[in-house]
N, C-alpha and C positions, 0 to 999 in steps of 0.2 A: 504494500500500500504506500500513495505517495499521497502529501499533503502542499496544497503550494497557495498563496496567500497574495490576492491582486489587488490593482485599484485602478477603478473602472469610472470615470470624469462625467459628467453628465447625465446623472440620475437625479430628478427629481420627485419623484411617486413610486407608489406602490407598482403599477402598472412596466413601470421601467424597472423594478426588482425583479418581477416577475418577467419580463422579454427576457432580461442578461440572463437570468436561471434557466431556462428552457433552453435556447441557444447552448449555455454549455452543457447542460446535460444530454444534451444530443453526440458529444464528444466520446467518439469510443474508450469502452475504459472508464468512465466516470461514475463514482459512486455515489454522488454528492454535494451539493453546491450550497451555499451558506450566504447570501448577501447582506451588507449592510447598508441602508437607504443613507443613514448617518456621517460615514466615514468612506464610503465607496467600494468600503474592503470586503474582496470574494475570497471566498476560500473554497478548496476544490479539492477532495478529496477522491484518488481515482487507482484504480488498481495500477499504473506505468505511470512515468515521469511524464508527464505532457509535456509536448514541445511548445514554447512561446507563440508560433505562428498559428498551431491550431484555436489556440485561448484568443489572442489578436484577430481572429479569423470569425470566432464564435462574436465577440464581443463589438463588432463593428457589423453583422449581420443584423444584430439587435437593434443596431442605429448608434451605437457608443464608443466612446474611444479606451484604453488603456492608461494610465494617466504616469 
């Protein structure tokens, strides 16, 4: 299990918690996504090390950026 810890620019609502989440858990391998509306910070808990481009990939599909 790998745990790796984001932050994700441009959330305002609920509604943009819940895009960023679905997008990465669409990420093969992912067990888990944890967002904070507050702080930006995702956490991602997934059986392989994710590569950055896939999470960047996910998180800009959603409409967002990596910060």
């Amino acid at each position: 299990m790998s745990t790796a810890t984001y932050t994700v620019a441009g959330m305002t609502c609920g509604h943009c918690v819940a895009s960023v989440r679905e997008e990465i858990e669409e990420i093969a391998g992912v067990r888990s996504v944890d967002v904070s509306l507050d702080t930006g910070a995702v956490e991602v808990t997934s059986d392989r090390e994710l590569d950055l481009s896939e999470v960047n990939a996910a998180v800009t599909e959603a409409g967002y950026q990596l910060a």
